[in-house]
VEXGUTOR-574335 format. One line per field, with one value per residue (C-alpha): residue in three letters; x negated, y negated, z. Coordinates in nm, 3 decimals. Layout:
code	ALA|...
xx	X|...
yy	Y|...
zz	Z|...
This chain:
code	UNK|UNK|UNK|UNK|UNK|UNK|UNK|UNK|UNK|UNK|UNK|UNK|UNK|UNK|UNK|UNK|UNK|UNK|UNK|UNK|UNK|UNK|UNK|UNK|UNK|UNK|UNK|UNK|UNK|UNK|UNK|UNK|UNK|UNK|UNK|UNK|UNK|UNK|UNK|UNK|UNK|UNK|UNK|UNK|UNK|UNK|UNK|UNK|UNK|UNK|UNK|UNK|UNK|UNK|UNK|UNK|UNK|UNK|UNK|UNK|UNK|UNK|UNK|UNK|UNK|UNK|UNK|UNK|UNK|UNK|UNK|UNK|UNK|UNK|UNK|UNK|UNK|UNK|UNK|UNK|UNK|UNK|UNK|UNK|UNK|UNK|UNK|UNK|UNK|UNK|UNK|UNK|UNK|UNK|UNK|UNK|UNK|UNK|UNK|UNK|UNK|UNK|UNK|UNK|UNK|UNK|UNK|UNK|UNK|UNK|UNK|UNK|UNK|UNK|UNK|UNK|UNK|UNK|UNK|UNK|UNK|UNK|UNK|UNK|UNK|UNK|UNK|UNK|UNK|UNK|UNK|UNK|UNK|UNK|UNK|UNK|UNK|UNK|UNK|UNK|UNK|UNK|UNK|UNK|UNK|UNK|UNK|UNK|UNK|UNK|UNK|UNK|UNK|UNK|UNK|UNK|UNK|UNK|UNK|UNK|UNK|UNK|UNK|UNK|UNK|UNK|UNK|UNK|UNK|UNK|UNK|UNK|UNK|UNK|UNK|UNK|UNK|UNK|UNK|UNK|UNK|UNK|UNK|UNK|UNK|UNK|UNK|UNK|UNK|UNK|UNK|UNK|UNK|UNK|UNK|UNK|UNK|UNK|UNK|UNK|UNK|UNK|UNK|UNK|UNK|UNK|UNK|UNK|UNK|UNK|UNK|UNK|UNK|UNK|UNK|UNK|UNK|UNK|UNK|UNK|UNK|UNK|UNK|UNK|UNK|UNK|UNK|UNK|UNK|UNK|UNK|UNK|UNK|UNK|UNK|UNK|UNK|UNK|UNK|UNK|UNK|UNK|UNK|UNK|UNK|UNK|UNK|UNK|UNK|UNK|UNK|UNK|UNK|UNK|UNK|UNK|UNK|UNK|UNK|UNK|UNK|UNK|UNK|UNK|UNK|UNK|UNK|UNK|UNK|UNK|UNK|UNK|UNK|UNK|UNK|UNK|UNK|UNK|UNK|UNK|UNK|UNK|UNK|UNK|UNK|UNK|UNK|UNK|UNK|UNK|UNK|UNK|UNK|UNK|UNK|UNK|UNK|UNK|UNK|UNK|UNK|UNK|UNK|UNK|UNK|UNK|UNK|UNK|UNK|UNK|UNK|UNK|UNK|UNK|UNK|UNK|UNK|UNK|UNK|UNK|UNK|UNK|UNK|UNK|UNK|UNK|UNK|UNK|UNK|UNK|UNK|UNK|UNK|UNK|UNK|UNK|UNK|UNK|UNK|UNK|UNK|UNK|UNK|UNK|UNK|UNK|UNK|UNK|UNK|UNK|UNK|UNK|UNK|UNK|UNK|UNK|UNK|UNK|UNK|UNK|UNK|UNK|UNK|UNK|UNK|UNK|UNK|UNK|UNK|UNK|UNK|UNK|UNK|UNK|UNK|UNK|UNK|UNK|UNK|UNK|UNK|UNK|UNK|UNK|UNK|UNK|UNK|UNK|UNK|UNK|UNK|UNK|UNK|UNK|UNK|UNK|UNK|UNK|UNK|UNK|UNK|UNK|UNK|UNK|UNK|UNK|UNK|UNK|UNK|UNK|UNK|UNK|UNK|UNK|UNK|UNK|UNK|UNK|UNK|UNK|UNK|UNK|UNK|UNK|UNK|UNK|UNK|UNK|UNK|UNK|UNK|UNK|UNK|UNK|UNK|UNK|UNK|UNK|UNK|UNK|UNK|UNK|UNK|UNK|UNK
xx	2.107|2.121|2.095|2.429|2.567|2.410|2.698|2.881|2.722|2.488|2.629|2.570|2.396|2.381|2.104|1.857|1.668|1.580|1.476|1.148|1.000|1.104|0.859|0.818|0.615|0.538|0.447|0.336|0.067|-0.327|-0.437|-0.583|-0.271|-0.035|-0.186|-0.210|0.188|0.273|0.033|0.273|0.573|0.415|0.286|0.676|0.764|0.515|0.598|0.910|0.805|1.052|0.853|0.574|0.427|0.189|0.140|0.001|-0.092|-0.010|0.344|0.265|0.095|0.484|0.569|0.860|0.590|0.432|0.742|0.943|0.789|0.910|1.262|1.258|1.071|1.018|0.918|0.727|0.794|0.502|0.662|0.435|0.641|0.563|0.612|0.915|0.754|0.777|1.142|1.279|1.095|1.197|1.573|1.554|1.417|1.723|2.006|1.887|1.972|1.638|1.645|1.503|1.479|1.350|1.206|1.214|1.436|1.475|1.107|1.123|1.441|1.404|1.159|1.116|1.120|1.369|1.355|1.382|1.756|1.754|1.612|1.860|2.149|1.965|1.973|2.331|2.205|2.261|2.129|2.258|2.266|1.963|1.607|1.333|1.381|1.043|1.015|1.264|1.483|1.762|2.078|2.146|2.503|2.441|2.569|2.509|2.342|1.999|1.771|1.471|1.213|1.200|1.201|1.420|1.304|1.478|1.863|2.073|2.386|2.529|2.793|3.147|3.100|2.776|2.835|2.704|2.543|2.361|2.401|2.203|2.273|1.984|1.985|2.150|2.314|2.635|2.795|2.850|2.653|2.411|2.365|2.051|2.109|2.330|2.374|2.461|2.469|2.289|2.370|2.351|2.091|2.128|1.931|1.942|1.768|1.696|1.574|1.402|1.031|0.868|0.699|0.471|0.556|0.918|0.813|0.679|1.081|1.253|1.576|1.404|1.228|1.545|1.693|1.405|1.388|1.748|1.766|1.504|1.655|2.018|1.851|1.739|2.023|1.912|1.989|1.729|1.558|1.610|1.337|1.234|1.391|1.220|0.819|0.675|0.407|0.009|-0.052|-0.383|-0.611|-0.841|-1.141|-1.324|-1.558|-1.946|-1.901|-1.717|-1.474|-1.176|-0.861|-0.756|-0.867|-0.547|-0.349|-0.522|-0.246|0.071|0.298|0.167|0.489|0.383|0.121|0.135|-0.177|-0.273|-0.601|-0.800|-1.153|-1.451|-1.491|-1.133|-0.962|-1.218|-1.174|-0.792|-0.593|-0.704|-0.676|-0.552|-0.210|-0.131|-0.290|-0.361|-0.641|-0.883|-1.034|-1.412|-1.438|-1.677|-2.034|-2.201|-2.551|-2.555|-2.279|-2.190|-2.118|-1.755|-1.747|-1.943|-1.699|-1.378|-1.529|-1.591|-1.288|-1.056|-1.290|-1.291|-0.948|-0.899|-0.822|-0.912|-1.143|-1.196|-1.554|-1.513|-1.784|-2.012|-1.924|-2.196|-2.411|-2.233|-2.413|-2.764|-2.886|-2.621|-2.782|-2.447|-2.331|-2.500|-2.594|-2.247|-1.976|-2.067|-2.331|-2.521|-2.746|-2.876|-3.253|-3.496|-3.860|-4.093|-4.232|-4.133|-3.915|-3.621|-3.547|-3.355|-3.528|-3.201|-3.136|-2.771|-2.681|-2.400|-2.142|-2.250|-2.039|-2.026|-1.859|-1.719|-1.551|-1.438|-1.647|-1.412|-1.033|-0.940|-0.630|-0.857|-0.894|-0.571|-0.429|-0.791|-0.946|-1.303|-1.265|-1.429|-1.516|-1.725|-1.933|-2.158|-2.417|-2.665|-2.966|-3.202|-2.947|-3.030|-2.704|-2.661|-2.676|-2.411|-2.156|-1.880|-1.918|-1.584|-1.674|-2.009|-2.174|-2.494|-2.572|-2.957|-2.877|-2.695|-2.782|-2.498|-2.254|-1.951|-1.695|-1.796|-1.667|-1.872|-2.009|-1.837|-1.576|-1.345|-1.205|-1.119|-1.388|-1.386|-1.651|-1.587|-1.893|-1.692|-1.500|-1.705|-1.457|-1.141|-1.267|-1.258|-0.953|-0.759|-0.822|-0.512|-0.764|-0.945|-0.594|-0.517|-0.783|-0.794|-0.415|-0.519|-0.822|-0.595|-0.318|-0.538|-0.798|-0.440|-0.382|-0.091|-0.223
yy	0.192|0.066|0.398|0.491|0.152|0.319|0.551|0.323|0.257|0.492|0.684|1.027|1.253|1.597|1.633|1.444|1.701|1.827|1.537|1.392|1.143|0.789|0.562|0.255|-0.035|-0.272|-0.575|-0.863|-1.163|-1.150|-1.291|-1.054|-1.086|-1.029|-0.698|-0.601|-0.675|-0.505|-0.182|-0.153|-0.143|0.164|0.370|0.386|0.444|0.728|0.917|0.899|1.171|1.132|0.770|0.774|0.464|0.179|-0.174|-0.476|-0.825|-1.007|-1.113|-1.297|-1.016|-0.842|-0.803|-0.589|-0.347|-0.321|-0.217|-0.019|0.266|0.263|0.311|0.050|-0.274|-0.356|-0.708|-0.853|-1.231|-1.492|-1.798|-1.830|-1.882|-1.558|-1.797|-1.767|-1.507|-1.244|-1.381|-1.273|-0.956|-0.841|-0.972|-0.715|-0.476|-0.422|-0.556|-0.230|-0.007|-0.014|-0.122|-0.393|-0.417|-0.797|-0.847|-1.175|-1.319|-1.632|-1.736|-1.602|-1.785|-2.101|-2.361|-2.660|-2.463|-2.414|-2.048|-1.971|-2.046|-1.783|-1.580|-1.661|-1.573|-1.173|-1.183|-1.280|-1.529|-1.908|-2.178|-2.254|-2.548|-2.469|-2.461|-2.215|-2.190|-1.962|-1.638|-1.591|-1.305|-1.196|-1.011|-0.803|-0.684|-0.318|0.000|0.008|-0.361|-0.406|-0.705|-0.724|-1.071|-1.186|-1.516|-1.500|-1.779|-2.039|-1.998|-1.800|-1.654|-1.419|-1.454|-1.321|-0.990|-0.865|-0.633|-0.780|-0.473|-0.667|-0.997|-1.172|-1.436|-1.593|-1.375|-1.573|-1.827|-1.920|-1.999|-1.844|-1.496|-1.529|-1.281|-1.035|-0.749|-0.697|-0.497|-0.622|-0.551|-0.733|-0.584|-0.223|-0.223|-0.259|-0.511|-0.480|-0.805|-0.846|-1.205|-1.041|-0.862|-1.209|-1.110|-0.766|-0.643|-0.572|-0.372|-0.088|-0.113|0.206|0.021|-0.234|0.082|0.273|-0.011|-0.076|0.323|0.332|0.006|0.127|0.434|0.290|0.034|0.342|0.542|0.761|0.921|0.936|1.225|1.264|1.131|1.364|1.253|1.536|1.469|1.307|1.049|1.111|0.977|0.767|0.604|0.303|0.268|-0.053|-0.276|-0.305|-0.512|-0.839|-0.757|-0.994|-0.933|-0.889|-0.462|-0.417|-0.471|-0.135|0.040|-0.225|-0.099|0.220|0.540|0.829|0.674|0.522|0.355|0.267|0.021|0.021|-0.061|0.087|0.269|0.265|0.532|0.743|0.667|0.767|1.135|1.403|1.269|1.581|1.514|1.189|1.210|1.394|1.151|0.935|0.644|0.496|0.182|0.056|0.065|0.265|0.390|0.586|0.843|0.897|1.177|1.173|1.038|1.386|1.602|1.419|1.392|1.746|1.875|1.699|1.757|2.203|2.161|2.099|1.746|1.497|1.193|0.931|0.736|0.345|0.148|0.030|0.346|0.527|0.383|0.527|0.793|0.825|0.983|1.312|1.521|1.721|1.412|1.294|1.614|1.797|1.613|1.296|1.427|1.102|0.898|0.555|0.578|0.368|0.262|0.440|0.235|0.153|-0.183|-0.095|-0.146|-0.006|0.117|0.150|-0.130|-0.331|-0.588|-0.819|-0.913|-0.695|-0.700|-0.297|-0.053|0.250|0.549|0.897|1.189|1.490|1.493|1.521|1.419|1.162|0.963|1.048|0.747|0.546|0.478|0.349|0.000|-0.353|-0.405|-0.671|-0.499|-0.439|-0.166|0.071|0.203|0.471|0.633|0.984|1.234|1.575|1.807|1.954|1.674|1.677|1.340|1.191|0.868|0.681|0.389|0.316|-0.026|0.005|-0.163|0.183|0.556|0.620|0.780|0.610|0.819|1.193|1.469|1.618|1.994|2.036|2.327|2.303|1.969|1.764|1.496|1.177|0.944|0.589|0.380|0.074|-0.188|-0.496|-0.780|-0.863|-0.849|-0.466|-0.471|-0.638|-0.459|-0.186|0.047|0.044|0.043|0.349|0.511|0.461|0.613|0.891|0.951|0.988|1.209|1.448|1.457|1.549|1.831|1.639|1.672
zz	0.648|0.306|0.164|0.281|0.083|-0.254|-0.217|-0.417|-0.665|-0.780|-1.072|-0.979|-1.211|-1.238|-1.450|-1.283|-1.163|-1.439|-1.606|-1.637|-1.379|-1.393|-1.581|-1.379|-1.461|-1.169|-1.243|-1.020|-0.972|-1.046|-0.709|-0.436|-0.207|-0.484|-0.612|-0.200|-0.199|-0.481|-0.389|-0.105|-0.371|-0.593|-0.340|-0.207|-0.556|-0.579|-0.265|-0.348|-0.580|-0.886|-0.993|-1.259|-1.162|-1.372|-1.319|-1.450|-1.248|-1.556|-1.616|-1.938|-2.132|-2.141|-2.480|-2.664|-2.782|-2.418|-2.207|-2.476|-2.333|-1.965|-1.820|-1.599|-1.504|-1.092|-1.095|-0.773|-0.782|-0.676|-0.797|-1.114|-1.449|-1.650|-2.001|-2.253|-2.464|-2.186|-2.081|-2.438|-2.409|-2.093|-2.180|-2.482|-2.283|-2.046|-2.300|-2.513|-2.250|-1.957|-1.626|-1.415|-1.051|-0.921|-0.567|-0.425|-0.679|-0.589|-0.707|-1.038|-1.129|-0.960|-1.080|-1.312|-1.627|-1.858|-1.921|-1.563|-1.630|-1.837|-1.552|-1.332|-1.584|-1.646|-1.268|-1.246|-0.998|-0.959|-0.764|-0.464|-0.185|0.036|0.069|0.169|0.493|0.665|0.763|1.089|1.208|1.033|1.047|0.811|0.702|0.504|0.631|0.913|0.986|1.077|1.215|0.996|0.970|0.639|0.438|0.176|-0.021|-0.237|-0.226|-0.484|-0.502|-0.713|-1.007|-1.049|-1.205|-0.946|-0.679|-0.361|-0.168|0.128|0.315|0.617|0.876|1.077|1.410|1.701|1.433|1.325|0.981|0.611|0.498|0.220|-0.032|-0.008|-0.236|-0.558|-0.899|-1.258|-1.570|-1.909|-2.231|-2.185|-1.951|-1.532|-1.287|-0.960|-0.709|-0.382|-0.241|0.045|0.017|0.083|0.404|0.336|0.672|0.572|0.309|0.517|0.688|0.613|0.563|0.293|0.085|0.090|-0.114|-0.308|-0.464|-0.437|-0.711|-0.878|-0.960|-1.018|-1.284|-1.463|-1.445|-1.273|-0.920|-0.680|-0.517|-0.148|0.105|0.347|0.638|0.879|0.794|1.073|0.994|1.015|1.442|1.341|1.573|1.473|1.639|1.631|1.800|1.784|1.450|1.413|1.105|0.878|1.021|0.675|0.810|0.956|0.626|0.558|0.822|0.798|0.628|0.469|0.406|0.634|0.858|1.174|1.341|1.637|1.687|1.977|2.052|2.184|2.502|2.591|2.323|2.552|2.906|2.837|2.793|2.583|2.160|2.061|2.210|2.045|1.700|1.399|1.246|1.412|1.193|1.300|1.212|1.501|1.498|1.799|1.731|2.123|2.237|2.579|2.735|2.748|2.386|2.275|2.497|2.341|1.991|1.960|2.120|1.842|1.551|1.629|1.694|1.329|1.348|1.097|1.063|0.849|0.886|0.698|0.637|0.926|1.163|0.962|1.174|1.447|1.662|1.466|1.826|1.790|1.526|1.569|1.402|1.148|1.018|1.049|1.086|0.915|0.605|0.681|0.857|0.878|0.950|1.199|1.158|1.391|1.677|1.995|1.823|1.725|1.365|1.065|0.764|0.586|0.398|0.336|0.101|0.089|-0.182|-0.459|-0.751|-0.852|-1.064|-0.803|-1.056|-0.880|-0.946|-1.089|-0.930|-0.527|-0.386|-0.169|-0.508|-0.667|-0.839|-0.782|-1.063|-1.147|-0.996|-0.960|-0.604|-0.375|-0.107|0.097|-0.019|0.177|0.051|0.208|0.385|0.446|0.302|0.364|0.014|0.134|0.090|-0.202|-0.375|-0.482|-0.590|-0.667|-0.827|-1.031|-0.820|-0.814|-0.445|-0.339|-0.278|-0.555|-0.323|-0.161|-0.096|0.029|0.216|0.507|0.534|0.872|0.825|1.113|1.070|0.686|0.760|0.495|0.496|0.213|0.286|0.119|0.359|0.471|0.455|0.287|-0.051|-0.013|0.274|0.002|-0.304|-0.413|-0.503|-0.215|-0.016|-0.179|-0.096|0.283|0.289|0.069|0.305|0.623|0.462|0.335|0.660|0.830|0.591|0.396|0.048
């Protein structure tokens, strides 16, 4: 893989150990999609464990005074011109000594402006004959070569002087390698680019992260720490059905270092072998107010065997017949009108615009912050004293909790009432919190 390719060029330090972590600041677009991409990008960088990680969805705010204090810039390009002002900073930056690592090149340093030139020449890139040419299989020439699906955007090519670390051919095609990957230098400082990153997907590819870290850390002089290479990732399986739901959910487990998912809907996780066997987390994201019998015998087998769950959204609706449920395992309840008609007395409410901050520190919330989020809020719920709150909001539409973990002692049970559509599916935070959810209801804190 690509790692093996860093041989040569990472500097090797002795000292890096000891030294303090890695300052990175990521910075990418402001849309929803470009904060989702780039989410994908830090949480890498943080599990890589020797990355202190901050970012900021607004290229144009980079000034000398606001990056002087990291050791290297990661720069997720969207095609947007980040303005002159931050081009002269950022060219400081690294000429005085930093780093800066640049993700789909080719649409920061292309364009109709003139400072993208200038881009181009930090980059030691040029323009070359070609256009964009869609995201397609390709061949990639690293040590040893992969095949990967990627578009890798408008054409460049390096200068005399880079070190060319990666190539690709379009799988099944004939004709002249382009560059992917390669180092330079710019005034004391090192950048290293790769054009590919475009499609998310690839970014969850072991071969494209190794590169990623592995650039990061050469940029910064630096030598990486060692990924675990023996950790096997959390076995998760996604329940759904009962709801209709934005396929924009399933961004939630593409992707994502140390998880693996599998989605499946409602009955048939059920009618097949024993859950125990094939996973370590089960995520509810359907909503199913009655519980067979072969649900409850299958349900409570993998909760007391310690497994872990993680209840999104609509599923706490699920099971409000099972008072084993609601009152144990899930800390919650959505409640019905008495009468023979069948009607909810908790109350919901769409697109609410609220303020969601963590109560007190869990590694469930680490790295969330209090965030900005549109939901979907429930009210009259009834919740368990017994739950630990880790995150709430004063919306006078909501109970207050959103995020809580369940009295049930034989199994790490996490229950975030946030999710509805995209607007939540696509949100870092809210990203971040799902993952965190499933490593630690697995037991990897």
């Amino acid at each position: 893989m690509w790692r093996i390719a860093w041989a040569f060029v990472l500097g090797v330090c002795a000292a890096a150990a000891e030294r303090p972590a890695v300052r990175v600041l990521l910075v990418s677009g402001g849309g929803a999609e470009e904060r989702a991409a780039a989410a994908l990008l830090a949480d890498a960088l943080r599990q890589a464990g020797s990355f202190a990680v901050f970012t900021s969805d607004d290229p144009g705010a980079l000034t000398t005074a606001a990056v002087a204090r990291y050791d290297v810039l990661a720069v997720d390009c969207d095609g947007a011109w980040w303005g002159d002002a931050a081009q002269r900073a950022v060219e400081r930056f690294v000429a005085r000594g930093k780093g800066l690592a640049v993700v789909r090149a080719g649409d920061c340093a292309l364009g109709p402006e003139p400072g993208r030139r200038r881009f181009a020449a930090l980059a030691g890139a040029a323009a070359a004959a070609g256009a964009a040419s869609g995201s397609q299989p390709l061949r990639v020439t690293a040590t040893p070569p992969f095949l990967t699906v990627d578009d890798p955007g408008p054409a460049l090519t390096p200068v005399p002087g880079t070190k060319i670390l990666a190539a690709f051919r379009p799988e099944g095609r004939a004709g002249v390698e382009q560059p992917a990957a390669w180092t330079t230098s710019y005034g004391k400082g090192r950048v290293f680019v790769t054009r590919l990153g475009r499609n998310q997907a690839v970014r969850g590819e072991r071969e494209f992260v190794d590169t990623f870290l592995g650039g990061v850390a050469w940029a910064a002089q630096v030598a990486p720490q060692p990924r675990g290479e023996t950790v096997p990732p959390v076995r998760t399986l996604v329940v759904t059905g009962g709801h209709n739901y934005d396929p924009t959910f399933y961004t939630l487990f593409e992707g994502r270092p140390g998880i693996t998912a599998s989605i499946d809907p409602h009955p048939m996780p059920y009618r097949r072998g024993d859950l125990r066997k094939n996973y370590d987390v089960l995520v509810l994201y359907d909503s199913m107010q009655q519980a067979s019998e072969p649900e409850r015998v299958k349900l409570t087998n993998f909760l007391e065997s310690g497994k872990g769950l993680v209840i999104l959204h609509h599923a706490l609706v699920d099971y409000s017949d099972w008072p084993w449920w609601y009152e144990q395992v899930m800390g919650g309840r959505w409640l019905k009108v008495d009468g023979p008609v069948f009607k909810w007395k908790t109350a919901y409410k769409h697109d609410v615009d609220m303020l969601v901050y963590p109560v007190g520190e869990h590694p469930v919330t680490a790295g969330v912050g209090p965030m900005r989020i549109q939901d979907e809020t429930y009210k009259g719920m009834w919740l368990s004293p017994e739950n630990k709150v880790l995150m709430r909001t004063d919306d006078p539409s909501s109970d207050g909790p959103v995020v809580w973990i369940s009295p049930y002692p034989k199994s790490r049970v996490v229950v975030i009432e946030l999710g509805h559509d995209r607007k939540a599916h696509l949100h870092p935070g809210y990203q971040k919190l799902v993952r965190n959810a499933i490593l630690w209801s697995a037991g990897k804190e």
